[in-house]
C-alpha positions as CSV (number, residue, x, y, z in Angstrom):
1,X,173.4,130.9,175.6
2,X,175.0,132.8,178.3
3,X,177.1,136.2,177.9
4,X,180.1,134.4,179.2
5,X,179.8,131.9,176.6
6,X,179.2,133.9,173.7
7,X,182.6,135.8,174.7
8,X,184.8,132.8,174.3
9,X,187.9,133.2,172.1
10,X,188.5,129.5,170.3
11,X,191.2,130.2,168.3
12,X,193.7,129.9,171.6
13,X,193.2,126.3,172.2
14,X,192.5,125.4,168.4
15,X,195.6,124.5,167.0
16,X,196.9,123.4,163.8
17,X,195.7,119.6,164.2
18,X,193.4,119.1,166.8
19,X,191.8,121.1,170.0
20,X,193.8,121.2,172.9
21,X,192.3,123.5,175.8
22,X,192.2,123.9,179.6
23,X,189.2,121.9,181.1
24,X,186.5,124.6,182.5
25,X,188.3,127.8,181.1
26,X,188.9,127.4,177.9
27,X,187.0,123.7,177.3
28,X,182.9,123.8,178.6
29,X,180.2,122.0,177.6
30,X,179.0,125.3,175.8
31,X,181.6,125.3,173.8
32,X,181.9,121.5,173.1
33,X,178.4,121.1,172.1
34,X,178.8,124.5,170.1
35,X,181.6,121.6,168.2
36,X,179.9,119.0,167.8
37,X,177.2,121.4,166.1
38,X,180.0,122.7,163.8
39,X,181.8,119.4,163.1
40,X,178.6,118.1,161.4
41,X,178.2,120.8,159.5
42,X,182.0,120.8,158.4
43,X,181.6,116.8,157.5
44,X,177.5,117.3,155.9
45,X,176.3,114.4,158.7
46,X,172.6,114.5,158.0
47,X,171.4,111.8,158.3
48,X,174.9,110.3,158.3
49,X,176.5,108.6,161.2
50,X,179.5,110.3,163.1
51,X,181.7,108.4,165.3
52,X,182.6,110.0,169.2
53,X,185.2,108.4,171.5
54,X,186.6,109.1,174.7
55,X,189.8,108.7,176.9
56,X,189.6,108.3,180.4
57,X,189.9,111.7,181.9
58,X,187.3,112.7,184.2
59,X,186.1,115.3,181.8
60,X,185.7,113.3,178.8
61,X,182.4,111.3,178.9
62,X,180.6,114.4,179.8
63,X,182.5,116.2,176.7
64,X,181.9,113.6,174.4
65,X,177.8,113.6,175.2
66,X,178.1,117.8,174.8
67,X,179.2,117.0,171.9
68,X,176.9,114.6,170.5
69,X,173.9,116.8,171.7
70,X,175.7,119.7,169.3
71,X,176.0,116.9,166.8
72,X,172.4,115.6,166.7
73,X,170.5,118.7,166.6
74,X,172.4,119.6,163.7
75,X,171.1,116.2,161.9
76,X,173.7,114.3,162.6
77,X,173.7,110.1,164.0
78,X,176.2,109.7,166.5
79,X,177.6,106.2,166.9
80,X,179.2,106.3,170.5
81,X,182.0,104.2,171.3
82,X,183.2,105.0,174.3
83,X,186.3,104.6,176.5
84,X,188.9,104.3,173.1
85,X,192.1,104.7,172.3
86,X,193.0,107.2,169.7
87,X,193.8,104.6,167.1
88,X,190.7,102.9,168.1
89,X,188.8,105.9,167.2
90,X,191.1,105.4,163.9
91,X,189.7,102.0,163.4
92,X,186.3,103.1,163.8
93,X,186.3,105.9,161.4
94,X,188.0,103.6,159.0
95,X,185.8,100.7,159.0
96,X,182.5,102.5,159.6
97,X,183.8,104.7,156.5
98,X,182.5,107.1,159.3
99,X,183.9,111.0,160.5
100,X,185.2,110.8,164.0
101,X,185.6,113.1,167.0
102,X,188.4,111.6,169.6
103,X,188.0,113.1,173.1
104,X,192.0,113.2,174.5
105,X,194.4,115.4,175.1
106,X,197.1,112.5,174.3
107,X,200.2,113.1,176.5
108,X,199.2,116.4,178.7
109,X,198.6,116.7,181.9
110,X,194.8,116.0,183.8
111,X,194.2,119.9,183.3
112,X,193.8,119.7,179.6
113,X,191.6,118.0,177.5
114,X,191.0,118.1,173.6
115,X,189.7,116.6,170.3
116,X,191.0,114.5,167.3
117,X,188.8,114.8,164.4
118,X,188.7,112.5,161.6
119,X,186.9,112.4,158.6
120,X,185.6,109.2,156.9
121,X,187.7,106.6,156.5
122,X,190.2,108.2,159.4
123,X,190.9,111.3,157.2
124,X,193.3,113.6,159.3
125,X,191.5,117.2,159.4
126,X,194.2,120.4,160.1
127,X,193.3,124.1,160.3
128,X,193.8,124.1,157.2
129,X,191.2,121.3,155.6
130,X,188.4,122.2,157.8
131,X,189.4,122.6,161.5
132,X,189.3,126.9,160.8
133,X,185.9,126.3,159.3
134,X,184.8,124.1,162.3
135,X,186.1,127.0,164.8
136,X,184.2,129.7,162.8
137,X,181.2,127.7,162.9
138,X,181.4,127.1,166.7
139,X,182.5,130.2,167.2
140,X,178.7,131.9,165.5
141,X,177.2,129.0,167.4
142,X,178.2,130.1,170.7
143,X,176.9,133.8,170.3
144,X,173.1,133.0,168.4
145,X,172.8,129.6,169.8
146,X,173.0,126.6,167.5
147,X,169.7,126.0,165.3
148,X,167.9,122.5,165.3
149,X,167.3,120.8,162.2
150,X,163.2,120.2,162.3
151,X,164.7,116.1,161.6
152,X,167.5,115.8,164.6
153,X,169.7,112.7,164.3
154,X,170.2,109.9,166.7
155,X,172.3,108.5,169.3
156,X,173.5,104.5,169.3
157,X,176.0,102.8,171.6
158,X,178.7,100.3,170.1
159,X,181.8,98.6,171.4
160,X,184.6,98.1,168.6
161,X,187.2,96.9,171.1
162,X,187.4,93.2,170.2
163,X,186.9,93.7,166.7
164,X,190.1,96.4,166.7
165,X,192.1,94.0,168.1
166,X,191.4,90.9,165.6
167,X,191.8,93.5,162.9
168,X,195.6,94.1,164.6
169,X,196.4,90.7,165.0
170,X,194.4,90.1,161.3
171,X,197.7,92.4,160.2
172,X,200.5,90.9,162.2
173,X,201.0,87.4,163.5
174,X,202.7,87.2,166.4
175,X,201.6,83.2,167.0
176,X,205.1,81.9,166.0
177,X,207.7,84.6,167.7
178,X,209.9,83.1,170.8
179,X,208.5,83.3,174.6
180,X,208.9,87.3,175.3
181,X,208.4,89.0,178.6
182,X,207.4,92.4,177.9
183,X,206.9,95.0,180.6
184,X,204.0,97.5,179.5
185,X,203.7,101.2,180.8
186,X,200.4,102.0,180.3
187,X,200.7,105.3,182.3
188,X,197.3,105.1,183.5
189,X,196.1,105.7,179.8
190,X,194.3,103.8,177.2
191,X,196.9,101.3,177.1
192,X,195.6,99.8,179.8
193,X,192.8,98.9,178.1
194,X,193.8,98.3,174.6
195,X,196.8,96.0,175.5
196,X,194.6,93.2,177.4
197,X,192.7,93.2,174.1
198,X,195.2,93.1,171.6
199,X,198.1,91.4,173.4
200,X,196.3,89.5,176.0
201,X,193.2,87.3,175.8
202,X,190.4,90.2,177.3
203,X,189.1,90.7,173.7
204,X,188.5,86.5,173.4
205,X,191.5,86.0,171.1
206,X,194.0,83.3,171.6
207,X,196.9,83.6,173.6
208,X,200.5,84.8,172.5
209,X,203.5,84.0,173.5
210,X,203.6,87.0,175.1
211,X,204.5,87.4,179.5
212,X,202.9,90.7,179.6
213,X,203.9,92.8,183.2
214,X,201.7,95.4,183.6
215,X,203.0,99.3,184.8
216,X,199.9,101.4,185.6
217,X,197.0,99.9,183.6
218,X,193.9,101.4,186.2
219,X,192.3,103.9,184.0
220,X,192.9,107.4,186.1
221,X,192.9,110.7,184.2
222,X,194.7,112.5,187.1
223,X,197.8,110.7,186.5
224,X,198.8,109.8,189.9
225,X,202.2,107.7,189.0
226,X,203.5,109.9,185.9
227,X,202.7,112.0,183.2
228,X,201.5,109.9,180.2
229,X,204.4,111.3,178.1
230,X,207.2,109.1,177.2
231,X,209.0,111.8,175.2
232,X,209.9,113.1,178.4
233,X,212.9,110.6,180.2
234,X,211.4,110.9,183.7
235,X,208.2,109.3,183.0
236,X,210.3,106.4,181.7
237,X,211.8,105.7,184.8
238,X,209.7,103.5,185.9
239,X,209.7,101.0,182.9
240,X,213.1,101.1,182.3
241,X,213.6,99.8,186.4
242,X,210.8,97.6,185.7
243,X,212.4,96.1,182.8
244,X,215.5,95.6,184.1
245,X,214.2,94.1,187.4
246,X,211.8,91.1,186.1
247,X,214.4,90.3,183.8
248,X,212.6,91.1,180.5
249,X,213.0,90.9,177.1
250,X,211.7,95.0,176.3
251,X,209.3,97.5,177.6
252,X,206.5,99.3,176.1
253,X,205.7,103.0,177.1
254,X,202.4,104.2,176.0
255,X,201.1,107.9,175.6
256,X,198.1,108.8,177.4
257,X,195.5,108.1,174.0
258,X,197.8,105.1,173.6
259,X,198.3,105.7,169.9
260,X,202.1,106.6,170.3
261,X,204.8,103.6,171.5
262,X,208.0,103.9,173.3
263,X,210.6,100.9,173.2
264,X,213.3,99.7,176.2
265,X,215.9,97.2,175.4
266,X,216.7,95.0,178.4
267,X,219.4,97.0,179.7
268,X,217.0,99.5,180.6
269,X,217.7,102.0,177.4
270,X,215.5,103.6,174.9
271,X,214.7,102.5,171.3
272,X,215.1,106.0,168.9
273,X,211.6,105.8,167.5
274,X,213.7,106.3,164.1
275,X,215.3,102.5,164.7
276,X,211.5,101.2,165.4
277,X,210.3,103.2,162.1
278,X,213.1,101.4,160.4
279,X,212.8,97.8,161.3
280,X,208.5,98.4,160.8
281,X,209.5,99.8,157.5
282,X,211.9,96.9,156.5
283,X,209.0,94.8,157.3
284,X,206.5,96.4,155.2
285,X,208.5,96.6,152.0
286,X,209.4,93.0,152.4
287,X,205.4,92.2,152.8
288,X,204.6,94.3,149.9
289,X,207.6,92.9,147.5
290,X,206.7,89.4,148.4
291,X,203.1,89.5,147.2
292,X,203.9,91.8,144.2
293,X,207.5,91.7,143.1
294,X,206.7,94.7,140.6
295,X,205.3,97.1,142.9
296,X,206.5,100.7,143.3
297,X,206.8,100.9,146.8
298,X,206.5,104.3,148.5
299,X,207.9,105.0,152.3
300,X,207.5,108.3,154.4
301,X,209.6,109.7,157.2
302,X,210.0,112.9,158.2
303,X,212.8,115.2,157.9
304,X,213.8,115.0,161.7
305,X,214.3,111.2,161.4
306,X,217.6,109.6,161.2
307,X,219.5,108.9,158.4
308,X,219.3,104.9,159.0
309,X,215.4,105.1,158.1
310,X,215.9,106.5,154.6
311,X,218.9,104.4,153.6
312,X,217.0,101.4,155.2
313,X,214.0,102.4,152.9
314,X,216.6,102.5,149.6
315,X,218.3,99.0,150.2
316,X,215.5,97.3,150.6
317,X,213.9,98.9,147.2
318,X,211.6,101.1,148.3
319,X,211.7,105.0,147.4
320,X,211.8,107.1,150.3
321,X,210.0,110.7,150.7
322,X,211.0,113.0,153.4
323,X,208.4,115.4,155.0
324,X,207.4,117.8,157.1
325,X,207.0,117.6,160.5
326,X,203.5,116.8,161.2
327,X,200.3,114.8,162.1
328,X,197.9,115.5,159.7
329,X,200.8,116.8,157.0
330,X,201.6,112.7,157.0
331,X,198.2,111.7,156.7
332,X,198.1,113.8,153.8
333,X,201.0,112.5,152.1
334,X,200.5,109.0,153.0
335,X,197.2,109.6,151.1
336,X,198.7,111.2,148.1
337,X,201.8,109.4,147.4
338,X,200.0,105.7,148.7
339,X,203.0,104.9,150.7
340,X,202.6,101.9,152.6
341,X,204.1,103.3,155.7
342,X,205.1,106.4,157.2
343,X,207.2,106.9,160.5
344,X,208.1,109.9,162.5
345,X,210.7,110.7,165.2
346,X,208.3,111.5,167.5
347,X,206.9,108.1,167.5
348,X,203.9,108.8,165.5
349,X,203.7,105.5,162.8
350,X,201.3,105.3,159.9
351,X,199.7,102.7,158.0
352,X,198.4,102.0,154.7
353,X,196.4,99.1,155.8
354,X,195.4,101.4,158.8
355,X,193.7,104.1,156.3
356,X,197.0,106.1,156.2
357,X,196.5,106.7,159.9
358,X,198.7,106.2,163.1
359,X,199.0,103.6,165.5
360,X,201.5,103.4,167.8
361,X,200.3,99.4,169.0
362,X,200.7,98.3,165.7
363,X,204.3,99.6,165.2
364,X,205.0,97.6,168.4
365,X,203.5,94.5,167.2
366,X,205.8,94.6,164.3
367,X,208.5,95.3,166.5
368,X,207.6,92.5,168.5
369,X,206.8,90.0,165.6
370,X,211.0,90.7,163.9
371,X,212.8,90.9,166.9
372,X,210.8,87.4,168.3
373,X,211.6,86.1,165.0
374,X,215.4,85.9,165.9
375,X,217.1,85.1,168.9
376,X,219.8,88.3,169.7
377,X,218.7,90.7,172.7
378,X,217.0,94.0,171.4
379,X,220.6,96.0,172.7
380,X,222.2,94.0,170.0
381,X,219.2,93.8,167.6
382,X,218.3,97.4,167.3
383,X,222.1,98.3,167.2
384,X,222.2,98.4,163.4
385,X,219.0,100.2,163.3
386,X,220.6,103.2,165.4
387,X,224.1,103.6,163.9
388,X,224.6,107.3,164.3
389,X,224.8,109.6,167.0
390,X,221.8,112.1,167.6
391,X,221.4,114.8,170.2
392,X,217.5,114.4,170.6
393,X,215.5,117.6,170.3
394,X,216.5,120.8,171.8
395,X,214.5,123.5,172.6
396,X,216.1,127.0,172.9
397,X,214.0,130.5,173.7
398,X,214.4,133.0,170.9
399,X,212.2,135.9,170.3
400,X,213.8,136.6,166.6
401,X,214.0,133.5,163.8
402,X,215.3,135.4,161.3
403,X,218.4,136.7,163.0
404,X,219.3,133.4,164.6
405,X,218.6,131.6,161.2
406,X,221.1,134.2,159.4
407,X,223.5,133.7,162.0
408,X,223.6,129.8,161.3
409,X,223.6,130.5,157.4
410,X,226.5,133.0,157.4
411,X,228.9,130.5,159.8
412,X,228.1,127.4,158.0
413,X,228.2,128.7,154.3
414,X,231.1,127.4,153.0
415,X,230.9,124.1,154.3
416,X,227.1,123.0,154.3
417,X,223.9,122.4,152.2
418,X,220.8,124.2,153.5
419,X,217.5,123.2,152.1
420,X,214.0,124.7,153.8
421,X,211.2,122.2,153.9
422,X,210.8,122.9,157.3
423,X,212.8,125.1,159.5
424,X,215.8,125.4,158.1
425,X,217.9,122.2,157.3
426,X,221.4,122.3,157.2
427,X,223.8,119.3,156.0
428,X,227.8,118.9,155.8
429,X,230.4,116.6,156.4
430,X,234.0,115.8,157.6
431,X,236.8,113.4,157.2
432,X,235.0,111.8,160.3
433,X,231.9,111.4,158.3
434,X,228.4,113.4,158.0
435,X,226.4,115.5,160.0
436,X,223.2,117.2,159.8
437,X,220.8,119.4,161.7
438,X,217.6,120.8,161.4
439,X,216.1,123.9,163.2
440,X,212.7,124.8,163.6
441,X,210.2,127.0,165.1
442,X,207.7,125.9,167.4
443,X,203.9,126.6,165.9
444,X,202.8,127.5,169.7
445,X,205.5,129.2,171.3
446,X,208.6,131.1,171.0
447,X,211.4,128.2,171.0
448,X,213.6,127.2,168.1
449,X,213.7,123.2,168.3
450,X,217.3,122.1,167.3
451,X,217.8,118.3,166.1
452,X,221.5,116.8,165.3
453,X,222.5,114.1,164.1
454,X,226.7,113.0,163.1
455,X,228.1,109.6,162.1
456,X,230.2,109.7,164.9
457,X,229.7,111.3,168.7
458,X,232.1,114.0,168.9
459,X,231.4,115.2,165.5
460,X,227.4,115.7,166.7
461,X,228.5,116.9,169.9
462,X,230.8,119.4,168.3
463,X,227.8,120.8,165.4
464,X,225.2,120.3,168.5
465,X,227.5,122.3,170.6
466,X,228.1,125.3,167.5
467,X,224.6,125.9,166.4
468,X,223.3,126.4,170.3
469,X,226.0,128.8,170.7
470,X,224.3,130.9,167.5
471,X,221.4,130.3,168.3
472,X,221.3,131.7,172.3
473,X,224.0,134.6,171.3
């Protein structure tokens, strides 16, 4: 193990839910082996199989066999999967009852790369439940080398592509919707790969009714067309032109690991994430009711989603909890409370019948199944999913919390609830109707992230507006 290597500081590019590091400074195949080692300690893999999957960045094949050499010598079977999506690595995990590494760094740029882990049966693991053991581990690794069981494990290759996809379309039929064009953004991520499979015939399944335009399905982890990020608006440019110009009935934006979906209307405009979680949710009560009319039916969203989702959750008879924000928080609560769904605003969607995990195709099959089920444009159809007015998320510098979150308590106390799951959460009302907003620091950096949302416009604009103001004094 060389000096260098033994000097290496994980904890800057370990984060709360996964490992996200720049590629050859921070990210070596020293330290990624050093992982693997550690992850099969963390899940006790002798003798057990481990799943590894990779995106399509230039780094991650040569991570992802680092890794299984760390893995192995530590006793540990690696099942290799290869060029995945993130949910695919989901659906792996889950049906091998298997832990899982995911090799991705989702939406950032070709610099980065990262890992997902999983344990068995797609069980989200946070810094919390295990992912501070695993750095520990890797850290001692890297300085005394990593010691070989006498019984190293082994190495097999499997593709789980096809059977991914039937498992999707197993879960939602989309044989009897209307003809839809759909433009598809694959950014030059694992969309490109898994939407042939799932939506098209490429995995041997039968053909939908489905006129799939493709965006930027080569597999390229430099990017060259866009960043793989469809939270940001420029990297949806693209679709929303292409949508408009073929004439279709939506577009599909996918991140880079393909397990987060982004919806355009045929005007060109974006779907809120909050509507999509909505009409999936709707859905899934409505599935759940019909085969067990009894049933005490549980549906997540987060506290940053809009209002619609919860009382879309309540009419239909389901109970809604609110959360934090939070990949592996979800997971957690998906597990304990056995809702059958959970959505987020970020476009994150979770499934019961996915092991509690996310998948961002999925939501977009539902999406696809209810709105081909009727016959009104998605403009017109996802109007009464998005009845409110929110600003989006804003991101404002601030070097002290505390003073900008007494400042927002002292000017909205006599007119406003404040509750403090996460951030601080602040909710009022006028003759014009109510109005929320949640502020929150970022885990990473020094930014308070505002959210607002109002039943009408100027009433958001004028609370959006009022809470910058005390927060950039």
């Amino acid at each position: 193990m060389s000096s260098d290597a033994s000097a290496i500081d994980l904890s800057p590019f370990i984060k709360a839910y996964d490992v996200r590091g720049l590629v050859g400074s921070q990210l070596t195949d020293a330290v990624v082996e050093a992982l693997g080692a550690a992850f099969a300690d963390e899940v006790e893999a002798v003798g057990r199989d481990i799943v590894v999957g990779h995106d399509m960045r230039d780094s991650s094949p040569g991570f992802a066999a680092a890794f299984s050499q760390g893995a192995m010598a530590r006793g540990a079977n690696v099942v290799l999967i290869g060029l995945c999506s993130t949910d695919e690595s989901y659906f792996a995990s889950g049906s091998l009852d298997a832990p899982a590494a995911m090799f991705t760094a989702s939406h950032n740029p070709a610099t980065y790369n990262g890992i997902k882990f999983s344990r068995a049966g797609a069980q989200g693991i946070s810094f919390d439940t295990g992912l501070k053991s695993i750095r520990d581990r890797a850290t001692a690794y890297l300085r005394d080398g990593i010691d070989s069981l006498p019984q190293q494990g082994t190495l097999r290759e499997i593709d789980v592509l096809a059977d991914y996809a039937a498992y999707l379309r197993s879960l939602v039929d989309l044989s009897a919707i209307r003809p839809l064009r759909v433009v598809v953004d694959a950014g030059n991520g694992m969309g490109g790969l898994t939407v042939p499979a799932v939506l098209g015939e490429a995995a041997g399944l039968p053909g939908l009714p489905l006129d799939i335009v493709p965006l930027f399905f080569e597999l390229d982890g430099t990017f060259p067309n866009h960043e793989a990020n469809p939270l940001e608006p420029a990297n949806l440019v693209d679709l929303q032109k292409a949508v408009v110009e073929h004439g279709a009935d939506l577009g599909l934006a996918f991140d880079g690991d393909a397990d987060r979906c982004f919806v355009i209307d045929e005007r060109g405009n974006p779907v809120t994430p909050s509507a999509v979680a909505a009409v999936v949710a709707l859905r899934e009560i409505k599935r759940v009711r019909a085969a067990d009319p009894d049933a005490d039916i549980v549906v997540i969203h987060n506290l940053i989603t809009s209002r619609i989702v919860e009382e879309t959750i309540e009419a239909a008879g389901a109970t809604p909890v609110r959360t934090r924000v939070g990949h592996s928080l979800i997971k957690d609560e998906m597990a304990a409370t056995g809702a059958i769904f959970g959505g987020e605003h970020s476009a994150h969607y979770y499934f019961r019948d996915f092991w509690g995990a996310d998948n961002g195709m999925l939501a977009a099959m539902h999406l696809l199944a209810e709105f081909g089920s009727q016959a009104e444009p998605l403009s017109e159809f996802a109007r009464r999913f998005n009845p409110y007015f929110q600003s989006g998320e804003i991101n404002s510098t601030v070097t002290d919390v505390a003073a900008a979150y007494a400042r927002i308590v002292d000017d909205f106390a006599s007119e406003a609830e404040f509750d403090e799951l996460d951030g601080l959460t602040v909710s009022g009302g006028t003759e014009a109707g109510f109005w929320w907003f949640n502020v929150r620091p970022s885990n990473t950096e020094p930014l308070l992230r505002l959210n607002v949302e109002a039943e009408t416009e100027p009433e958001m604009q004028a609370v959006r507006d009022r809470v910058l103001a005390l927060i950039r004094r």
